[in-house]
Backbone bond lengths (Angstrom), bond angles and torsions (degrees), N, CA, C in turn:
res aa  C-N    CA-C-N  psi(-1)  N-CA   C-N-CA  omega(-1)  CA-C   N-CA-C  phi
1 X - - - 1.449 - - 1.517 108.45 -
2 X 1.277 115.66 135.67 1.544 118.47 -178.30 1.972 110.95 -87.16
3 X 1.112 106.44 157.06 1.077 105.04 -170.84 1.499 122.91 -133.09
4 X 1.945 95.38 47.97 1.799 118.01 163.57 1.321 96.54 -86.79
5 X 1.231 92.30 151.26 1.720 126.69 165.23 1.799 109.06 -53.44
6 X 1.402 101.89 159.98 1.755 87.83 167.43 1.401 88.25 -89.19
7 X 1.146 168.62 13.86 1.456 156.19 158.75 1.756 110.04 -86.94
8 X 0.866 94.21 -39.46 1.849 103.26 167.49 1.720 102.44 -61.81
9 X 1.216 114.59 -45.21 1.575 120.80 -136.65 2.475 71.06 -89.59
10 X 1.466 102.03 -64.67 1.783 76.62 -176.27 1.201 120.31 -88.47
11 X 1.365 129.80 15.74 1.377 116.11 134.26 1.694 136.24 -48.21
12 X 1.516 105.66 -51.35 1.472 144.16 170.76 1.930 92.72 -36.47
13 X 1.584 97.21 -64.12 1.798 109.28 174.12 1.113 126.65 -39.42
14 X 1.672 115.42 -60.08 1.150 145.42 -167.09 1.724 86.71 -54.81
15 X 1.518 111.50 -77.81 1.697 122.95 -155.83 1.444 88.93 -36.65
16 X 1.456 135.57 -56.48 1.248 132.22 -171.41 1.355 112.95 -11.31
17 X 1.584 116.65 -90.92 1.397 120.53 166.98 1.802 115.63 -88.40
18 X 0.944 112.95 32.32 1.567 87.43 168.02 1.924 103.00 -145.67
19 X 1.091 114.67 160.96 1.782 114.43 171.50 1.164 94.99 -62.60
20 X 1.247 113.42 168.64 1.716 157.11 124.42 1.638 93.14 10.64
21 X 1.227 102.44 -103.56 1.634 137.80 171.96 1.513 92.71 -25.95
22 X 1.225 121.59 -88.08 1.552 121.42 177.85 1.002 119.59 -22.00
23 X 1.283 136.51 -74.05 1.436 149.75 170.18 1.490 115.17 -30.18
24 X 1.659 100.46 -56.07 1.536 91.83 168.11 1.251 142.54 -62.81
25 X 1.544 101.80 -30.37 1.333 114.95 169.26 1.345 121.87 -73.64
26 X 1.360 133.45 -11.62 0.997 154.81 -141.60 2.023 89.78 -117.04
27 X 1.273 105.45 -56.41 1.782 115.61 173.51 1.802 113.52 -79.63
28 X 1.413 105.62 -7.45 1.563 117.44 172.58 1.668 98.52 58.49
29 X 1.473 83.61 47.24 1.850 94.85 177.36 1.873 133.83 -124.27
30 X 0.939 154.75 115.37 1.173 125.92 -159.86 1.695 119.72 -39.73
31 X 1.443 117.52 178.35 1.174 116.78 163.45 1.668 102.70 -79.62
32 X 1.274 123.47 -56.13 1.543 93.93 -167.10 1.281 114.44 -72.03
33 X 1.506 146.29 5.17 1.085 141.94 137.26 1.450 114.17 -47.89
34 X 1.136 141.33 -32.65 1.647 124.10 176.90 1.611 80.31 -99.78
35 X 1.162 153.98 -6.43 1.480 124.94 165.13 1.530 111.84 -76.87
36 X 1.210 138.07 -5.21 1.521 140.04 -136.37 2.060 68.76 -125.48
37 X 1.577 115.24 -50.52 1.210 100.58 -176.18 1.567 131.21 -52.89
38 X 1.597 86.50 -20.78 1.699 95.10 -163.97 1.622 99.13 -100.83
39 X 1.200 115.54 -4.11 1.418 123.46 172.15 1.452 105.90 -67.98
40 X 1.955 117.37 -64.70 1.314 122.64 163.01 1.669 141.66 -37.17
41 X 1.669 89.74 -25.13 1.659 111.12 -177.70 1.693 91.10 -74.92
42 X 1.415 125.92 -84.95 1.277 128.57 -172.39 1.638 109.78 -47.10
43 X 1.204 122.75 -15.51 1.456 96.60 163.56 1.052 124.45 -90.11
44 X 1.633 121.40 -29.60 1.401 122.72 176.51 1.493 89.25 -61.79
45 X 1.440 148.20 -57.36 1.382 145.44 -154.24 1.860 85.14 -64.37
46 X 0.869 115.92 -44.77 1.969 95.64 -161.46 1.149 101.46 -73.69
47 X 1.462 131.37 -30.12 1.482 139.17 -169.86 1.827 94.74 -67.89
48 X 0.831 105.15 -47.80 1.607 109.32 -156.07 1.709 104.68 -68.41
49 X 1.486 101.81 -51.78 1.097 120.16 167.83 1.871 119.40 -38.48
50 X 1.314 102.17 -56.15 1.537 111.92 169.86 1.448 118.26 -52.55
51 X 1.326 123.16 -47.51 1.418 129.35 176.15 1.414 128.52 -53.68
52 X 1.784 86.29 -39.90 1.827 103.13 174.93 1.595 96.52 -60.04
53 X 1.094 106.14 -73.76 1.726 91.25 175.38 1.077 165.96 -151.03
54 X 1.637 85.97 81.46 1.617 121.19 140.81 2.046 106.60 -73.67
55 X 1.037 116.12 -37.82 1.093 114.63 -178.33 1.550 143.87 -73.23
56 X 1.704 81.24 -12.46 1.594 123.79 174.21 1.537 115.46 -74.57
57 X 1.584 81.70 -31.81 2.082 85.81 -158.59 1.695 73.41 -104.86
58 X 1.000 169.94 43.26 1.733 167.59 111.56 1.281 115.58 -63.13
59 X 1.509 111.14 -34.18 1.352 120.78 -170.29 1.563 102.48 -102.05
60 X 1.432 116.84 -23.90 1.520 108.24 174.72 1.793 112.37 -46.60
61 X 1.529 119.11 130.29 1.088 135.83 -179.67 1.893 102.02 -69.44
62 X 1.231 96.45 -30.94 1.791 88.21 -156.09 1.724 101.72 -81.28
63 X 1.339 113.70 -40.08 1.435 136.83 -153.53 2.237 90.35 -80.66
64 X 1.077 111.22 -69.87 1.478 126.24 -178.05 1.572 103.45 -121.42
65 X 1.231 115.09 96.56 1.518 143.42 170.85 1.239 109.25 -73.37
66 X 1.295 124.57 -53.85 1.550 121.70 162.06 1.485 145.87 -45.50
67 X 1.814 97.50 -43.85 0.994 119.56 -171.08 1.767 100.74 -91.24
68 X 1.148 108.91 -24.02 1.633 104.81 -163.48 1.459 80.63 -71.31
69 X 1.574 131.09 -54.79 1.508 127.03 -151.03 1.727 96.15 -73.86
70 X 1.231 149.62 -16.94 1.153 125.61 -178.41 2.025 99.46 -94.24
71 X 1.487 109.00 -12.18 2.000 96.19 170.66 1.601 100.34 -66.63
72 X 1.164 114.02 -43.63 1.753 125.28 -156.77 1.661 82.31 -18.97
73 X 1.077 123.18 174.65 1.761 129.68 157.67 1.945 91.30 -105.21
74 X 1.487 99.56 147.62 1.513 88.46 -169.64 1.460 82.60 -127.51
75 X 1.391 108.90 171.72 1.818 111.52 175.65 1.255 104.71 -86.04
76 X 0.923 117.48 -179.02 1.781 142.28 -164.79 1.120 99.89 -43.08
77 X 1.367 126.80 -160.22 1.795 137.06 110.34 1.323 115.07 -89.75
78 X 1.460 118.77 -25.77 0.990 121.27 176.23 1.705 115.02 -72.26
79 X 1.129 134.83 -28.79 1.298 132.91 -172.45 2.323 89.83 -88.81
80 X 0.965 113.30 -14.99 1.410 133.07 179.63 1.519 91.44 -61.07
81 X 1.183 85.34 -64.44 1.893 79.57 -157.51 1.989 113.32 -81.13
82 X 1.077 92.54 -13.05 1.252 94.81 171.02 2.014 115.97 -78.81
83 X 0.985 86.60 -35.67 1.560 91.93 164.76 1.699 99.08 -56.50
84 X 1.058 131.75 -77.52 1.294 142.78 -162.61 1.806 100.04 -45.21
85 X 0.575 138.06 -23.38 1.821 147.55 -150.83 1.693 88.49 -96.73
């Protein structure tokens, strides 16, 4: 799940078809107010980006063998033992 604002998220819309300037005027907002927005967008995007992978190289099997097998999601014990029955 991403974690923009809905004001980030139709601003984000807006830039689609309209300028900078447009947009703001359009949100009855300054321009560096939708620049300060798009400042917040690329960091949540670089932040997010970083996690993906760092989280990539955790889960690599070859690099951390240990660590990848305890992310796996594993089943129950309970669905465990019912298998066994």
């Amino acid at each position: 799940m991403h974690t923009f604002t809905r004001r980030e998220l139709e601003i984000i819309e807006s830039l689609k078809n309209r300028t900078i300037q447009e947009t703001a005027n359009h949100f009855k907002v300054t321009r560096s107010a939708v620049d300060n927005v798009l400042y917040r967008v690329r960091n949540k995007i670089e932040f997010a980006h970083g996690t993906v992978n760092i989280a990539n190289n955790w889960k690599d099997s070859k690099r951390n063998p240990r660590l990848a097998k305890l992310l796996r999601r594993q089943t129950s014990r309970e669905e465990d033992v019912d298998e066994e029955d």
